[in-house]
N, C-alpha and C positions, 0 to 999 in steps of 0.2 A: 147480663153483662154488668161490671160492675168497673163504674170510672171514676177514679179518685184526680183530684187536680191540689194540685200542692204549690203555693208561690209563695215567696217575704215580702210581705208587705208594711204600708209604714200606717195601716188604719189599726184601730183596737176594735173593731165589728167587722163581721161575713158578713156580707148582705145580700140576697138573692134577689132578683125583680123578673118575676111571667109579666112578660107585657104580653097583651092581644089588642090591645085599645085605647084608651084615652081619661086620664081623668079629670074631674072637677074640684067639689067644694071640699075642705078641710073637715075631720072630726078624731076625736080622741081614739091611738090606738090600741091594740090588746097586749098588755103585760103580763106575762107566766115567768115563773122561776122553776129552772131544774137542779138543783144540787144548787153549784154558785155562779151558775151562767143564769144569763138571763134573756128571755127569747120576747119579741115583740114582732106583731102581727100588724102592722099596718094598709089598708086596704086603697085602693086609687081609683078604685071601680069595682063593679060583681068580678071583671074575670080579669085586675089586677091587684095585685098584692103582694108587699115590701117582707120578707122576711130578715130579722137582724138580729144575730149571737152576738156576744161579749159574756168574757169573765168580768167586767166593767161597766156596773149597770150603766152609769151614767153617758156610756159608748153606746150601748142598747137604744137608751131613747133619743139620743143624738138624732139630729133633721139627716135627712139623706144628703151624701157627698155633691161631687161636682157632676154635673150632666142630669139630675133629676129637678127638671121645674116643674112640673105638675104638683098639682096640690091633693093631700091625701082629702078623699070621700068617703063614708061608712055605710053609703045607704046602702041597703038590702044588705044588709050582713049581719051576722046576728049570732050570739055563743051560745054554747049549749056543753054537757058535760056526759062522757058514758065513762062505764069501770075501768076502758083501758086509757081513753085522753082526751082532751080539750078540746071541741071541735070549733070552729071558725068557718060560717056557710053565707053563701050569697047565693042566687039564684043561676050562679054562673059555676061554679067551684066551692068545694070544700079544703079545707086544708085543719088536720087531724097532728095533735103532738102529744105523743105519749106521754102517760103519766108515767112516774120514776115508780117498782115496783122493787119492794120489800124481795131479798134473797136468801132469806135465813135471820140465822140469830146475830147481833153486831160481833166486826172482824176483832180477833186478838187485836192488843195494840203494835206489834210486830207488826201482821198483816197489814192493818192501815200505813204504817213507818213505809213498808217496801211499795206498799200500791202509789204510793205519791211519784219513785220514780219511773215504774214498770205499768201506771193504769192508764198514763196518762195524763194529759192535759185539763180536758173537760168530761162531765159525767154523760153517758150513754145517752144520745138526744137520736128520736126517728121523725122526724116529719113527714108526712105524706099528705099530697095535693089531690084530689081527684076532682072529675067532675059529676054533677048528680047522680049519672046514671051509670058511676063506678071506674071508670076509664082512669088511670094512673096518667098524672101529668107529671110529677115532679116524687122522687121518696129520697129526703136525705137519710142515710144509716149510722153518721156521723161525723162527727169535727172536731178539730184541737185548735189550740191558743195558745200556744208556746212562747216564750220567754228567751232574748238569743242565747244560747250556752252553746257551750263546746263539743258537748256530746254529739249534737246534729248540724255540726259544723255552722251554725250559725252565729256564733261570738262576734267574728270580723264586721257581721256589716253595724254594729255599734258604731265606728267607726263615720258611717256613711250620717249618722243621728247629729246635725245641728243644733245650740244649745236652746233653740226655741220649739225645736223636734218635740211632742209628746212620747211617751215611751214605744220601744218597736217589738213587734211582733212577729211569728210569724205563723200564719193560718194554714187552715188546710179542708176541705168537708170532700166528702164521699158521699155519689150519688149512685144509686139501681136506676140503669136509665131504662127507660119504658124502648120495644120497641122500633118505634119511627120518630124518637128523638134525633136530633141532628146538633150539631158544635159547630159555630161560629165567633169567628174574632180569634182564637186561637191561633198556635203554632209557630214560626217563627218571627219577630218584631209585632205579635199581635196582630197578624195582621192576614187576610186573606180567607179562602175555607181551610176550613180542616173537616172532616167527616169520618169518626170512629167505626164508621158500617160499610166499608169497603167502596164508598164513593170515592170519586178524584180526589184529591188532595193537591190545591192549585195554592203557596206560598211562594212569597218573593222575597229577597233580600240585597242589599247595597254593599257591593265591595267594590276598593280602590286597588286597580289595575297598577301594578310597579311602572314608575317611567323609565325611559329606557331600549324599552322592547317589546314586540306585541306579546299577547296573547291570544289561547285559545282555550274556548270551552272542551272541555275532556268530552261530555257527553252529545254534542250539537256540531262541534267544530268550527263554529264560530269563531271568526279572528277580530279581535278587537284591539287598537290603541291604548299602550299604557299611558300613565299620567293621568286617568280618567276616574272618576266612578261610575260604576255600571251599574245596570240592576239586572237582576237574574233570576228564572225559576228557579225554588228549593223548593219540590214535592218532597212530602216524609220518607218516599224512599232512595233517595238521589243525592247527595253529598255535591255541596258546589265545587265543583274542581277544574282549572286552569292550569294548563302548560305552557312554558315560557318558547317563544317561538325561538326554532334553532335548538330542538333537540332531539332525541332518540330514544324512543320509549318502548323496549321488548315488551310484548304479554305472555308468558306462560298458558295453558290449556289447564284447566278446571283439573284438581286431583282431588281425593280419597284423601289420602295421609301422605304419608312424609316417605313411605318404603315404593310409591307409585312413581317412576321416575316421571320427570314431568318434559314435555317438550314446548319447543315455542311456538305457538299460535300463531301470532302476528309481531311484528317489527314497524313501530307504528314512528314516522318522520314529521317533524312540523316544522314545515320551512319559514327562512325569515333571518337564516344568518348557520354559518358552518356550523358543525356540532362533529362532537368525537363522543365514542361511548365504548364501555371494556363491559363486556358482559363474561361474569366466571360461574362455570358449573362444575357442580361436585356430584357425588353419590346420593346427597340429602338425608345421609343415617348415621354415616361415623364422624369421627373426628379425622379423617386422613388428608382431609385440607391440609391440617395443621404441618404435612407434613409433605406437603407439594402436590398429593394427587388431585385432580381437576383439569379444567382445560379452560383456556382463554379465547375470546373470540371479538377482536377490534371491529369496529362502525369508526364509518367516516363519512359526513353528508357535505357535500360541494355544495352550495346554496348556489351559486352563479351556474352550476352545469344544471341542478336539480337532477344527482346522480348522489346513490349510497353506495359505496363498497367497502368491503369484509375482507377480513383475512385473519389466520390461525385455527382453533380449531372451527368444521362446520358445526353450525348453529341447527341446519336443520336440515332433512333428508329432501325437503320440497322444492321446489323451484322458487328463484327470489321472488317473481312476479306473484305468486299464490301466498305469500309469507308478507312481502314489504306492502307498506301503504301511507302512499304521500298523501298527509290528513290536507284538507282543504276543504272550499266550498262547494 
């Protein structure tokens, strides 16, 4: 499986951090150059370890952002060099970055001209973590460092850069996840799980409910109080969605295509105040709407009787009671 995570960001370094543990005292980190990035290896313990790109060395050896107060340690860590890349070991993990490998003979000057806007951003970087006894913790396959332009729709948020802003960017790296890797902190406002391997998926999000008139959740039925904000699950496959109370909402039955006449399912009511509703069906293939054919079929919901009645064409060959459903709790 392969997961790529793409966000704008306003740093000039990626920076990845494996925590498992805790660290101590400070020592000097490992500096490699690939093409015109520059990667640094900073260690915080045997089995933690700071990795951080930039096209921008001096972003590269930059201290780490906000939330990291531990201080970098090097003990038990130690380099070494094989024909394919750099290795970086501690008695806990390895962490291995290829060396840049010759492709041939150098590209026409043509070729170089088109590769700057077709190659990319940054040159081919692989990282891969393991632990002694070979176990895949981490492989990046690679990363960009983009510049905002128009091309990838990112021009605008220039825009969002204040004049004491350093310049913006925006990143991106792609990892081969091992596995019984898991994702956390993701998915909607950052916040909640997310898990790419068919686990739950439990995210929440904050909307302000219209004043006025209640609402209801589409999927729960839930009726709540406008003029409020709420919070509510957003799992990845669920779309937050609210009906205003005092309305009439046909469902159609699941079709194929558009030649599958379709009937109505259910007639779904959400009391809380009258509601009228004109439901028109057609053929679903020509244009002969256009020219009157179809059939009309009026809703009218009494909220003081808590009664729906219809009239014009029928709606459906079933009986109301099997079709109609006063949503509530």
């Amino acid at each position: 499986m392969i997961v790529s995570i793409r966000r704008s960001i306003l740093f000039c370094a990626l920076s990845i951090l494996l925590e498992c543990g805790s660290a101590v005292t400070q020592q000097s980190p490992v500096v490699l150059t690939r093409g015109n990035s520059t990667i640094v290896l900073e260690p915080y313990a045997p089995n933690i370890v700071r990795v951080t790109l930039s096209l921008q060395r001096e972003s590269a050896l930059a201290a780490p952002g906000y939330g990291v107060v531990a201080e970098p340690s090097a003990a038990g860590w130690s380099t070494s060099q094989t024909a394919q890349a750099d290795v970086y070991s501690s008695p806990r993990m390895l962490v291995s970055v290829d060396r840049e490998r010759a492709t041939g003979p150098p590209p026409l000057h043509t070729m170089a001209d088109i590769a700057k806007d077709f190659n990319g951003s940054t040159p081919n970087t692989h990282i891969t973590i393991r632990t002694p006894d070979g176990r895949r913790l981490l492989e990046l396959t690679g990363w960009a460092q983009d510049e905002l332009n128009h091309k990838s729709g990112t021009a605008s948020l220039e825009h969002d850069r204040r004049p004491s802003d350093p310049q913006f960017y925006t990143v991106s790296a792609t990892f081969a996840a091992p596995a019984d890797e898991h994702y956390y902190g993701l998915g909607q406002n950052q916040e909640g799980f997310l898990d790419h391997r068919g686990h739950p998926v439990h995210c929440w999000a904050d909307y302000t409910a219209p004043a006025g008139t209640d609402w209801y959740n589409f999927w729960t039925s839930e009726r709540v109080k406008g003029g409020q904000t709420i919070t509510v699950a957003s799992p990845i496959d669920t779309i937050p969605l609210f009906v205003r109370a005092g309305s009439i909402v046909p469902l159609g039955a699941p079709v194929g295509n558009t030649r599958q006449p379709q009937r109505i399912a259910q007639v779904s009511v959400y009391p809380g105040a009258d509601a009228s509703f004109t439901l028109f069906s057609d053929d679903g293939t020509t244009y002969a709407y256009e020219k009157g054919a179809g059939s009309i079929t009026r809703f009218h919901w009494d909220d003081a009787k808590q009664l729906l009645t219809h009239d014009g064409a029928a709606g459906w060959s079933e009986s109301d009671s099997s079709i109609v459903k006063i949503v509530g709790p």
